[in-house]
C-alpha positions in Angstrom: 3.7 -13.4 4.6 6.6 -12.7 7.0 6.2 -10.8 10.1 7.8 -7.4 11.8 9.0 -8.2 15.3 8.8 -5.0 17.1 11.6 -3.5 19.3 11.2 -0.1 21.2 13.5 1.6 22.5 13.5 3.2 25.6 11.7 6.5 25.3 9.2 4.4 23.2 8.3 2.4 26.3 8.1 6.0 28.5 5.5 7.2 25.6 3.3 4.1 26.4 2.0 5.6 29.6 1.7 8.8 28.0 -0.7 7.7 24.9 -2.8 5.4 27.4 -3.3 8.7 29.7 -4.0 10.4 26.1 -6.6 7.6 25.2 -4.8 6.1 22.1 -3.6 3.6 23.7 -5.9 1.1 21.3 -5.7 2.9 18.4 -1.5 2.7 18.8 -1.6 -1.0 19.2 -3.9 -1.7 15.8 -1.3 0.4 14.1 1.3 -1.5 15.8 -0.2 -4.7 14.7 -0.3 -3.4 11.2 3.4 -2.3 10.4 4.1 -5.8 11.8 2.7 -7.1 9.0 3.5 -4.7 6.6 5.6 -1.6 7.6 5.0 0.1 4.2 0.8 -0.7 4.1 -1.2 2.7 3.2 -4.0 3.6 4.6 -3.3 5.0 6.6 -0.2 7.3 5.1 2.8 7.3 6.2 6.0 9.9 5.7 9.9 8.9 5.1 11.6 11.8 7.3 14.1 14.1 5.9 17.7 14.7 6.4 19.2 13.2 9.3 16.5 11.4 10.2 15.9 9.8 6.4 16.2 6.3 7.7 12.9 6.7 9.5 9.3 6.6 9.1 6.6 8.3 10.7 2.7 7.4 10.8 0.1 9.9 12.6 -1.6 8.2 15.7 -4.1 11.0 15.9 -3.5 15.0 14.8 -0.7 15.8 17.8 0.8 11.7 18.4 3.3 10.1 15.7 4.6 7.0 15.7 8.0 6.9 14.5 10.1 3.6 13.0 12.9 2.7 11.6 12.6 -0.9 9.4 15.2 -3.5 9.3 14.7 -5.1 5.8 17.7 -8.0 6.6 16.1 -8.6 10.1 12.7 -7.9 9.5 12.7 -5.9 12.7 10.7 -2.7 13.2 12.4 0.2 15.6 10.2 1.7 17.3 11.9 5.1 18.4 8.9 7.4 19.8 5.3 7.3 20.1 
């Protein structure tokens, strides 16, 4: 099985603090490790966003956190563009 690398982008890396001051930041990086290995694995469900952010996919870290991702099939790179 091939694995994800993981890029973030630069308001991903500012909502690092944020979710280890929220406590999450564990549960984040088992979800993290998951999508590495399979970006399309359920459970837990994930959503393809609508109109013009369709490219993107969104998992919920916890009822008010999302993780949000855009996958590179070609690559096999995952985007992460907030968390």
């Amino acid at each position: 099985m091939v694995e994800y690398k993981i890029i973030f982008s630069k308001l991903a890396d500012k909502d690092k603090k944020l979710l280890k001051q929220a406590g999450l930041e564990e549960k984040t990086i088992n979800m993290l490790d998951m999508i590495s290995e399979n970006p399309y694995q359920t459970p837990p469900t994930y959503e393809k966003l609508k109109g013009n952010l369709d490219s993107l996919f969104s998992r919920r870290i916890s009822l008010q956190h999302r993780l949000v991702y855009k996958v590179y099939e070609d690559t096999k790179e995952i985007f992460i563009v907030r968390m």
